[in-house]
Backbone as a ProteinNet text record, in pm:
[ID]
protein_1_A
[PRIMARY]
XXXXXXXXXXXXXXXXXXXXXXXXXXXXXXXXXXXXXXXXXXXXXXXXXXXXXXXXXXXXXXXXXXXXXXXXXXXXXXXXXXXXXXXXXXXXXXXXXXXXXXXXXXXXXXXXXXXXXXXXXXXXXXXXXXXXXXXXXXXXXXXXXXXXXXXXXXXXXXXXXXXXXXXXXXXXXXXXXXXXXXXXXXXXXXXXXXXXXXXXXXXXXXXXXXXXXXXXXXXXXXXXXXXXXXXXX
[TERTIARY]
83.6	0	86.6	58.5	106.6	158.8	61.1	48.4	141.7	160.4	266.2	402.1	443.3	513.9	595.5	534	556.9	622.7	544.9	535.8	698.5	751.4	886.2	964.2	936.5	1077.7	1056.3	968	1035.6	1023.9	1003.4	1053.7	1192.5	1287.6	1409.9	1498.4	1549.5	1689.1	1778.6	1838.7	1936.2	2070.7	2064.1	2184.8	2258.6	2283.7	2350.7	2521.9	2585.7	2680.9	2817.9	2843.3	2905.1	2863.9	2747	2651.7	2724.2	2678.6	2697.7	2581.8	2686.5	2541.6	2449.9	2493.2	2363.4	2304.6	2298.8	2249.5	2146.9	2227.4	2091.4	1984.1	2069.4	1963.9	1815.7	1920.4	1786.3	1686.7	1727.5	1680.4	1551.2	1602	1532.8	1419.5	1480.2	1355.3	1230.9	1258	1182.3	1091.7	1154.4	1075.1	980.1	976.4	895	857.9	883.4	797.4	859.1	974.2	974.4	1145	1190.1	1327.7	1403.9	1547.6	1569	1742.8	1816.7	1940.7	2002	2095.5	2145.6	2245.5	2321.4	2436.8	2472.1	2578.4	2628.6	2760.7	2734.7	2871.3	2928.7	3029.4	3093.4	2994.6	2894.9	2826.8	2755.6	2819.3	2771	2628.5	2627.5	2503.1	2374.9	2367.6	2244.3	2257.3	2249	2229.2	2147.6	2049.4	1927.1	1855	1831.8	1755.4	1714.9	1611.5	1545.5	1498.9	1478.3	1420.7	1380.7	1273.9	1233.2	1259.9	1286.9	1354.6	1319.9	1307.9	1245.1	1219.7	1102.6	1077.9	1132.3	1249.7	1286.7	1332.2	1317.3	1418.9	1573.6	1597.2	1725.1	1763	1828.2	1866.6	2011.6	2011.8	2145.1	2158.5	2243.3	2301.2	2368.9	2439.5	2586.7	2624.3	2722.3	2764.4	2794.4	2784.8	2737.2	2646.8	2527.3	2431.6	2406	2565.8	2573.8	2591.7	2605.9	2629.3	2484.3	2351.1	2220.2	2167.3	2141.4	2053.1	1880.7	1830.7	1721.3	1601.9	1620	1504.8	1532.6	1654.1	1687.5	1672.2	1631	1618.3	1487.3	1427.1	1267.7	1215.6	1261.5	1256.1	1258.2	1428.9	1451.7	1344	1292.4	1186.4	1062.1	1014.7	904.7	937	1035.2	1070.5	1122.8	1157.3	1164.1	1028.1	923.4	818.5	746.8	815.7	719.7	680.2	698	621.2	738.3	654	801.9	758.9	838.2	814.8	879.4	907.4	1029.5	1127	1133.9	1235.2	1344.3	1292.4	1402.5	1501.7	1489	1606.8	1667.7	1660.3	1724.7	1843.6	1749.4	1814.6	1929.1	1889.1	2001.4	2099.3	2087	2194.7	2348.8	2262.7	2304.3	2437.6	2313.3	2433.5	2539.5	2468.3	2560.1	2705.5	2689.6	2758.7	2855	2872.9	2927.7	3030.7	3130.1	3251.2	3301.5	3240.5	3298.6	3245.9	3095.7	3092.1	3221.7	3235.5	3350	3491.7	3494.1	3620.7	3650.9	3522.1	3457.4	3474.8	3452.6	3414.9	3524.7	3506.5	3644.5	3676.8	3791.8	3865	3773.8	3697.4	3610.6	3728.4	3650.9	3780.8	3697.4	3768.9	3757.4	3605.6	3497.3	3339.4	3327.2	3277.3	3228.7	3096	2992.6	2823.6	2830.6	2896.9	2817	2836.7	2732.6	2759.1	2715.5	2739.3	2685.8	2540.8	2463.9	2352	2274.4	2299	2255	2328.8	2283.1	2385.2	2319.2	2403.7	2343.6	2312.8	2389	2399.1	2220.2	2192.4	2092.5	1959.4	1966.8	1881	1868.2	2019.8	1998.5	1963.7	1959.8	1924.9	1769.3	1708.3	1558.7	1537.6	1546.4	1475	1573.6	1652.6	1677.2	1567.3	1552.1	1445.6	1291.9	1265.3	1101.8	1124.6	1220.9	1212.5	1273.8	1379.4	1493.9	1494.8	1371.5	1365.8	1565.1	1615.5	1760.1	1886.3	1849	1915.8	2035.7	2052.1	2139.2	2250.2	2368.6	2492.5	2621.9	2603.9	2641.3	2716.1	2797.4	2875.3	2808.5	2798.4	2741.3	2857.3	2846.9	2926.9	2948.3	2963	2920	3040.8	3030.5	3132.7	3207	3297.7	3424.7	3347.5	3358	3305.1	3398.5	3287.6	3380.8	3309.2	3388.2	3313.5	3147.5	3155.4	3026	2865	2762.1	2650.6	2547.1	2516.9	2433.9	2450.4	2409.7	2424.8	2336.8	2324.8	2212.4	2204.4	2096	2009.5	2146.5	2167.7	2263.7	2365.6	2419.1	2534.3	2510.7	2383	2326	2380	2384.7	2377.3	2482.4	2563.8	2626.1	2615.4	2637.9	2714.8	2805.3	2864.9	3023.3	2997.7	2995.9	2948.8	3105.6	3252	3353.1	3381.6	3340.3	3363.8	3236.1	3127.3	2993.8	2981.5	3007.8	2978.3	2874.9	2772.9	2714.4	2771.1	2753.4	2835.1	2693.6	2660.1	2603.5	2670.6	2597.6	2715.5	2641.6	2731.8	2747.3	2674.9	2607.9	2519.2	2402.4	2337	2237.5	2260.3	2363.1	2398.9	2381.7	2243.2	2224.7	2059.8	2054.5	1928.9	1782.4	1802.7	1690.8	1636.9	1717.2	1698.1	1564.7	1460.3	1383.8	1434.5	1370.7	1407.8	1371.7	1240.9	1202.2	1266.8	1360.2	1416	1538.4	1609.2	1704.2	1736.1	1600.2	1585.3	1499.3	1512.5	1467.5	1618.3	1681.4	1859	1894.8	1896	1920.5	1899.6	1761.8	1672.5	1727.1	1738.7	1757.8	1900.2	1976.1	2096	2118.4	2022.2	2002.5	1954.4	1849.7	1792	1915.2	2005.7	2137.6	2211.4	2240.9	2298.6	2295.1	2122	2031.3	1986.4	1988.2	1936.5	2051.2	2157.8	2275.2	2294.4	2351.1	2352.4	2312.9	2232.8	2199.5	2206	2226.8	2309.1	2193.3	2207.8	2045.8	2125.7	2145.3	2213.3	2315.8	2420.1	2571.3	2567.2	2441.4	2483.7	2435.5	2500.1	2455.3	2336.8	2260.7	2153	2133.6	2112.9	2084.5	1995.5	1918	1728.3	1646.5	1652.2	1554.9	1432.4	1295.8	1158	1140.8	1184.9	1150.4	1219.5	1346	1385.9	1294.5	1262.5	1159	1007.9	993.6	903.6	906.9	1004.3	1059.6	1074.2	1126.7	1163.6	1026.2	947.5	787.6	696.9	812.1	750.2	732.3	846.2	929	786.3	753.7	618.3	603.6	727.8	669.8	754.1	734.4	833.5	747.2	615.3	579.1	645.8	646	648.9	825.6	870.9	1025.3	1061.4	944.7	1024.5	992.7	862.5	805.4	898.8	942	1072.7	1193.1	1261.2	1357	1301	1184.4	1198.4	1200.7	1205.2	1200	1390.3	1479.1	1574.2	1696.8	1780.6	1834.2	1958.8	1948	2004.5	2203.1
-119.9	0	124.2	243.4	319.2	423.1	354.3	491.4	380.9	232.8	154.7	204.6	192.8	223.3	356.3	440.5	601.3	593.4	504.9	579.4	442.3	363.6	273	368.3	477.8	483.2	625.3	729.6	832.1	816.1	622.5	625	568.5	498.1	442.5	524.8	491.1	584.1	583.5	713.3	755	659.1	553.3	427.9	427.4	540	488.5	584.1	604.1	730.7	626.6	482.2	417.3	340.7	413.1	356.3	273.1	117	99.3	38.5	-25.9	-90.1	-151.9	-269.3	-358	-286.8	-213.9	-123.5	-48.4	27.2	105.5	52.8	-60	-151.1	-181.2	-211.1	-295.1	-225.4	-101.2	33.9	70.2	88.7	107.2	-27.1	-123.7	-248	-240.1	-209.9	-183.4	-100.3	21.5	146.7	107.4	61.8	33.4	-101.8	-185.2	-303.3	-412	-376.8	-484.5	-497.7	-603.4	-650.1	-509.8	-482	-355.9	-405	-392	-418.7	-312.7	-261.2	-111.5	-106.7	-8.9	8.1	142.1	187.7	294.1	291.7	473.7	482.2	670.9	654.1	794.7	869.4	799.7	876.4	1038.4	1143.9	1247.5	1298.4	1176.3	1243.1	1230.8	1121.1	1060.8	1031.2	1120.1	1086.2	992.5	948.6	877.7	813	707.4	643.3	503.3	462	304.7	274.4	115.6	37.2	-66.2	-180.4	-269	-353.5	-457.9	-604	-696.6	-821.1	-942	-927	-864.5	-875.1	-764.8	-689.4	-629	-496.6	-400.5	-272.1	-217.8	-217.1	-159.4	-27.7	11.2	114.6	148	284.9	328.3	466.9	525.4	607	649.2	799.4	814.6	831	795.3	764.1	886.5	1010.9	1077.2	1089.1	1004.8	962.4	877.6	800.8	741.8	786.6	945.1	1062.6	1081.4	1066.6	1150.4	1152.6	1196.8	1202.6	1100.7	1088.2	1040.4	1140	1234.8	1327.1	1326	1396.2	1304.7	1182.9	1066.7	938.2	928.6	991.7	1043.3	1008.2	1103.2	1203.7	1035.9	1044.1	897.5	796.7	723.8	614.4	686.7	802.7	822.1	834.8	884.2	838.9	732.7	654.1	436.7	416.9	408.9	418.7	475.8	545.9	528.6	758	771.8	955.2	1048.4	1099.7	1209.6	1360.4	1398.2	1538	1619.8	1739.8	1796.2	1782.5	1698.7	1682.7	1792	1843.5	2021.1	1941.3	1866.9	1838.4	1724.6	1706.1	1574.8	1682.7	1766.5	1850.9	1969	2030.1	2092.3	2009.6	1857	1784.8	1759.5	1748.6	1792.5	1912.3	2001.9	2108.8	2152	2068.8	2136.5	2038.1	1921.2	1847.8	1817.3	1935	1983.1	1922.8	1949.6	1948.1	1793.1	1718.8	1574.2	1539	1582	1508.9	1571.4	1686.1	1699.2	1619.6	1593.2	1492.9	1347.1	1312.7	1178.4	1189.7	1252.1	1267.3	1300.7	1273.5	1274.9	1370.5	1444.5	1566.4	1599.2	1697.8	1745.6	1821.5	1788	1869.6	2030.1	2149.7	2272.2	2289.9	2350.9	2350.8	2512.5	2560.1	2676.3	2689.2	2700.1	2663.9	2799.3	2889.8	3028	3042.5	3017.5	3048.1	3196.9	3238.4	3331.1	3366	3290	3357.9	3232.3	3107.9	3067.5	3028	3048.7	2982.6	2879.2	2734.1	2608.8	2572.8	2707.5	2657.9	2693.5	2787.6	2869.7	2744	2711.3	2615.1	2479.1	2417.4	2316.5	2337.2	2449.1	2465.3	2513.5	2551.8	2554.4	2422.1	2304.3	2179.1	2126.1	2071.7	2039.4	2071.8	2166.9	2224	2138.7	2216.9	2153.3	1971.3	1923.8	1753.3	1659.4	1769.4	1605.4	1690.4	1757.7	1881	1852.3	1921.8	1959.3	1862.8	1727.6	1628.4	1634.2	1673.3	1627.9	1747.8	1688	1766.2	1751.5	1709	1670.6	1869.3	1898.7	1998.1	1979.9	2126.5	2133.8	2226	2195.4	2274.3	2267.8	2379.7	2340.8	2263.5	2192.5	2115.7	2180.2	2142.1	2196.3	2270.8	2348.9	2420.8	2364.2	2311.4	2298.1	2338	2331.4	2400.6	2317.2	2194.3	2129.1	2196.9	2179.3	2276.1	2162.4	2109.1	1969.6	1856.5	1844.1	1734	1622.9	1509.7	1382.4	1443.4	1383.3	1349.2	1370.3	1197.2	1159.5	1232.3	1346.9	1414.6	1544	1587.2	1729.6	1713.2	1584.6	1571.6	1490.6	1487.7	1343.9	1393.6	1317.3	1262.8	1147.6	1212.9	1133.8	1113.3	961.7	931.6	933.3	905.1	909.6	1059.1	1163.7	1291.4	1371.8	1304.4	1346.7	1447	1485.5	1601.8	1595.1	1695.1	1692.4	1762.5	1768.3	1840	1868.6	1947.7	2017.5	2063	2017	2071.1	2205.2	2266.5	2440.7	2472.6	2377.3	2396.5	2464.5	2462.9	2506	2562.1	2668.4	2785.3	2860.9	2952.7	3003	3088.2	3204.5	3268.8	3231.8	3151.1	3058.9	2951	2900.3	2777.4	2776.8	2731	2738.3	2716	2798.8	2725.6	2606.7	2540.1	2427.5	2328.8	2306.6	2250.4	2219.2	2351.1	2335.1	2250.8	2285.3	2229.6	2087.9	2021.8	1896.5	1818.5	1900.2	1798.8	1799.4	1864	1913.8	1796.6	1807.7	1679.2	1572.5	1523	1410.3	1377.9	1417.5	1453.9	1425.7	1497.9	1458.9	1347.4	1285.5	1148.4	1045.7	1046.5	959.7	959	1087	1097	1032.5	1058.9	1001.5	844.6	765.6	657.2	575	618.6	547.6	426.5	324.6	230.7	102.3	59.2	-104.9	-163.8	-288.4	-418.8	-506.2	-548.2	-659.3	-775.2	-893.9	-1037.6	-1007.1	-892.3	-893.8	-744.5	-696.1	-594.7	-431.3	-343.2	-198.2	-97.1	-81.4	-42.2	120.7	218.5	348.1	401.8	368.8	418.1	305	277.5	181.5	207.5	96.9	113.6	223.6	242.3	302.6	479.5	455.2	581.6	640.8	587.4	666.2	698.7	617.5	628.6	788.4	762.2	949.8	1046.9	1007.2	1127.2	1181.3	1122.5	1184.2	1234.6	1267.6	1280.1	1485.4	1506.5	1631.9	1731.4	1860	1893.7	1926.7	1971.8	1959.8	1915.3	1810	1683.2	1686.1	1634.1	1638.1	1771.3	1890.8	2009.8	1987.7	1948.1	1948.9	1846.7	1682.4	1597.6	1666.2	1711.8	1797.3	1873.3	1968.6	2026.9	1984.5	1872.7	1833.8	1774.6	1709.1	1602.8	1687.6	1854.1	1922	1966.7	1913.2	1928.9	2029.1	2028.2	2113.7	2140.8	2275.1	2334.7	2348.2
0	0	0	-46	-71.2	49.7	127.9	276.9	372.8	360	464.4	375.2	305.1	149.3	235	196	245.2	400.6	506.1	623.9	624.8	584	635	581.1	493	407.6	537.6	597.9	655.7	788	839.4	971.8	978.7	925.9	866.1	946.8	1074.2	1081.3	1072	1092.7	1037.8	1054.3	984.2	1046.5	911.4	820	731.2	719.8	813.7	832	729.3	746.5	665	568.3	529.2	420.3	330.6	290.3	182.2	56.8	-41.9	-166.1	-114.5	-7	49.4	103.3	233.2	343.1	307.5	125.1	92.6	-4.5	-59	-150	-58.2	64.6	128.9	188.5	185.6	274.5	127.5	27.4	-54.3	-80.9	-84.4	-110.8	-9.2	135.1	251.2	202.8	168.3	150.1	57.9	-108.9	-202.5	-213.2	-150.6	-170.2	-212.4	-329.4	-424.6	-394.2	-453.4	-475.6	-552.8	-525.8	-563.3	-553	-713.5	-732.8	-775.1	-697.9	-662.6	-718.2	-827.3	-873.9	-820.7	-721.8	-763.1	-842.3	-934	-1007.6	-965.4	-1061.9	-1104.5	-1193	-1245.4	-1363.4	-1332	-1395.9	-1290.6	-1442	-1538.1	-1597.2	-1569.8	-1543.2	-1482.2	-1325.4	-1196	-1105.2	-1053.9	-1067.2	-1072.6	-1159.2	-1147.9	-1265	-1189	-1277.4	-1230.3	-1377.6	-1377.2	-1476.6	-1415.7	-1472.5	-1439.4	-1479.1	-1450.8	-1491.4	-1447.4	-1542.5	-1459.6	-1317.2	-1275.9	-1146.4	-1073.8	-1067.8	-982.9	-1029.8	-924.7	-998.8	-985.1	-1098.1	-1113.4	-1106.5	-946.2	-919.7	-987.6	-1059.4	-1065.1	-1008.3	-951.9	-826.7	-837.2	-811.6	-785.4	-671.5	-653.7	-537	-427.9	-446.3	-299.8	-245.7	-279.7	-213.4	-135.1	-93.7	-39.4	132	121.6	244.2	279.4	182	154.9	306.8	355.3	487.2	451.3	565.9	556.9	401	478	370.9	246	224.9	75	24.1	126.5	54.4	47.6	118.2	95.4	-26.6	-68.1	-200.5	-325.8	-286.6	-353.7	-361	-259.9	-273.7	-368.3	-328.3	-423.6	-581.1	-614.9	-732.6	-773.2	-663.9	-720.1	-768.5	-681	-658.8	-819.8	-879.6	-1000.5	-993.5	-879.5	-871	-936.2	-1008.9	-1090.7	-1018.9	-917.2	-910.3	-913.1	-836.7	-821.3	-767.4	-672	-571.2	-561.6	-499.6	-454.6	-340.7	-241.7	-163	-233	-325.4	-405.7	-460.1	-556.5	-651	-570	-437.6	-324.3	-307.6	-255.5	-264.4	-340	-448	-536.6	-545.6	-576.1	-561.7	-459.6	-306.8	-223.8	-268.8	-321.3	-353.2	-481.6	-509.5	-699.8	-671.6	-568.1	-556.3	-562.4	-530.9	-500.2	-623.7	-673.2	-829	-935.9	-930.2	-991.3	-976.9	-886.7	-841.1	-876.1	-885.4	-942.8	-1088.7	-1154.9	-1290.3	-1365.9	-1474.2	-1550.8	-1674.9	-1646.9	-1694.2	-1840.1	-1833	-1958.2	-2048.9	-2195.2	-2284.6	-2260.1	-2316.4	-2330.7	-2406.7	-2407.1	-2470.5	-2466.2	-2578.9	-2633.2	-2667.6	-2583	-2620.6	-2708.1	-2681.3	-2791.5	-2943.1	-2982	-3126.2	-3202.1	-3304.1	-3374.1	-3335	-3363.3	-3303.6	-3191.7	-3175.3	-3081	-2972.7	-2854.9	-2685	-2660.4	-2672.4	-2649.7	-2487	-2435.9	-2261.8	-2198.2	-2309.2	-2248	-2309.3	-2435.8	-2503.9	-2376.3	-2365.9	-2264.8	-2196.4	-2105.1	-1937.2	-1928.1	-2063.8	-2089.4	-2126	-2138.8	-2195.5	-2103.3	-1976.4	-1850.6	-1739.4	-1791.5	-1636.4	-1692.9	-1813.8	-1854	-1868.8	-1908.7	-1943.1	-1840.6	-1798.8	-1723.6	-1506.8	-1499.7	-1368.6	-1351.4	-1426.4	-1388.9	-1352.4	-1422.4	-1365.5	-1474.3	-1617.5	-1687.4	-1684.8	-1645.5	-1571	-1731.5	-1817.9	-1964.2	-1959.7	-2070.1	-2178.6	-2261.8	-2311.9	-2431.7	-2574.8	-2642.9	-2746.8	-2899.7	-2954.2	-3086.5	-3137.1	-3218.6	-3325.9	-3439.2	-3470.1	-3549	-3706.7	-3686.4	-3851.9	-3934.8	-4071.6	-4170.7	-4282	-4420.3	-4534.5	-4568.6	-4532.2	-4575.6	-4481.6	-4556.6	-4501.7	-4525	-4603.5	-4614.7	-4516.4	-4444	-4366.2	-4310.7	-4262.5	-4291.7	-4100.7	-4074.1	-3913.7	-3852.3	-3832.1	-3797.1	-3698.4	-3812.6	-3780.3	-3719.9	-3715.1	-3666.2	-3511.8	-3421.8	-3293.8	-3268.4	-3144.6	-3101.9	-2933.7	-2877.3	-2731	-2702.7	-2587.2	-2573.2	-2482.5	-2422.2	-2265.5	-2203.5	-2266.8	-2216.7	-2159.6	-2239.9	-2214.6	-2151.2	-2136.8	-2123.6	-2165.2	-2306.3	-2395.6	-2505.2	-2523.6	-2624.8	-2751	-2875	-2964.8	-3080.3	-3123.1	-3196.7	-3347.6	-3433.9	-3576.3	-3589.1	-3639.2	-3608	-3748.9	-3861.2	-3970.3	-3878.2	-3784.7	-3682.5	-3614.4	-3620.5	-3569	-3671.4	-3739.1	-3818.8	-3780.5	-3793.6	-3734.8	-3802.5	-3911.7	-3972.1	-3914.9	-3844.7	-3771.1	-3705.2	-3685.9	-3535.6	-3419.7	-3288.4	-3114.8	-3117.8	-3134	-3136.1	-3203.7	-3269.4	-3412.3	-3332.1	-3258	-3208.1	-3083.8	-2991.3	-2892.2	-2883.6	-3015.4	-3003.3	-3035.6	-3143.5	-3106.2	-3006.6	-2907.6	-2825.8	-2713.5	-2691.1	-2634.7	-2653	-2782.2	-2840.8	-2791.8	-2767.3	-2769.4	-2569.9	-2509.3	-2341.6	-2318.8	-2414.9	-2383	-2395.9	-2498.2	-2460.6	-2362	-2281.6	-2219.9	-2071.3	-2021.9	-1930.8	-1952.8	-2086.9	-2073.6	-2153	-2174.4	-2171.7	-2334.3	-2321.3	-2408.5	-2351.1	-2459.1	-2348	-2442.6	-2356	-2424.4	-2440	-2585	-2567.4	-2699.6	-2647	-2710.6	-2750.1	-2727.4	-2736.1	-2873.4	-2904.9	-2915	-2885.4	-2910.8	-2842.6	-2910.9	-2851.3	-2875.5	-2777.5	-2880.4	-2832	-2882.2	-2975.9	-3013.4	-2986.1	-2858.5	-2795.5	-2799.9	-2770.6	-2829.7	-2693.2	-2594.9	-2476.1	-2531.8	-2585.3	-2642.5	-2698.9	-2772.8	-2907.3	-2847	-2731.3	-2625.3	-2600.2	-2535.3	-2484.6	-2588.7	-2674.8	-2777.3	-2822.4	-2858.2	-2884.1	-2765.3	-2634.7	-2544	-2563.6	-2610.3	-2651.7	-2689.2	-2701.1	-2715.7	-2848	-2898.9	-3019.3	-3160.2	-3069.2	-3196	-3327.9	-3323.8	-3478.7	-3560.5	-3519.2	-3566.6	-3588	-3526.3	-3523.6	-3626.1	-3622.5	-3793.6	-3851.4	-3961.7	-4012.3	-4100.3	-3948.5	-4017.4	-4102.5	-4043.4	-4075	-4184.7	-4218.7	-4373.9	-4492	-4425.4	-4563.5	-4571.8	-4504.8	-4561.3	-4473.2	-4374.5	-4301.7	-4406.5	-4462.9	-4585.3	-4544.3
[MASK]
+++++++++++++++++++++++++++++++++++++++++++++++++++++++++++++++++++++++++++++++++++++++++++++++++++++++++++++++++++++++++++++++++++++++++++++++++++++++++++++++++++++++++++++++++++++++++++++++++++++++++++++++++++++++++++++++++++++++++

């Protein structure tokens, strides 16, 4: 039930000061009900995430949450649990905590979001707040200009999970462009970053049926293919 559910995870005390994987796995299984297989990592793009799997959920974590106080894990179970909200003491955590994710994380190359007429920092941090409430911690920057201007899907977008960089081809740095147009590579471009590569019979898969799930989640994706099947000049 939802109200026994709630009331284990914010009576739980505070016993986790040498927290580890089991301790909070099991802390978390208590709280929501179900079997719960806990990964923490270094990954500072995706702080949080769950999936379901034969039977159980798959927690992934980063690991200064392994410090989180009770209330912060609060927060945590209702979003195991399936509730997407804001979580403001998830997201404070967070920040009070830049410093050690930076430490964790590994040496970013040099990124220039400003272009001629568009700032990709300002595009991401508008479609972070409305899609991912502020979770995707990714670089953004445009890509190497070169003489070519025609270019396929494909190449409009990439991400680098080694560098956790997004890269933008600088053909869409042009005041013709649409916001919406821009801010669906953009998107497209955060949904990798957040839902990673998965492995299904030995090989890698990154436009999963759940991807494409999300990507039409975007508001105004029709308006954004639309666009593109007429040709990004």
């Amino acid at each position: 039930m939802p109200g026994s559910s709630q009331k284990r995870c914010q009576t739980q005390p505070d016993l986790f000061a040498a927290r580890g994987e089991e301790s909070l796995a099991a802390y978390f299984a208590g709280a929501v009900g179900r079997p719960v297989a806990l990964t923490v990592t270094d990954n500072s793009t995706s702080m949080l995430s769950v999936r379901k799997r034969e039977g159980e959920l798959r927690v992934r974590l980063h690991r200064i949450f392994l410090d989180a106080d009770t209330a912060v894990l609060e927060e945590m179970c209702g979003f195991i649990r399936g509730r997407r909200g804001k979580m403001p003491l998830f997201r404070d955590f967070i920040r009070r905590n830049r410093h050690a994710i930076r430490n964790s994380s590994p040496k970013r190359m040099k990124v220039d979001p400003r272009g001629r007429f568009h700032n990709l920092k300002c595009l991401f941090d508008e479609v972070n707040r409305e899609y991912f409430e502020g979770r995707i911690t990714s670089s953004i920057t445009w890509g190497i200009r070169n003489g070519r201007h025609t270019v396929r899907r494909r190449t409009l977008g990439s991400y680098s999970c080694r560098t956790d960089t997004i890269r933008i081809h600088p053909v869409l740095d042009r005041k013709d462009i649409p916001f919406y147009f821009l801010k669906f590579i953009i998107y497209h471009e955060m949904l990798h970053a957040e839902m990673g590569i998965e492995e299904r019979n030995g090989r890698r898969l990154a436009h999963t049926k759940e991807f494409r799930r999300r990507e039409r989640l975007y508001r105004e994706y029709d308006r954004a293919v639309a666009w593109e099947r007429k040709g990004v000049p």
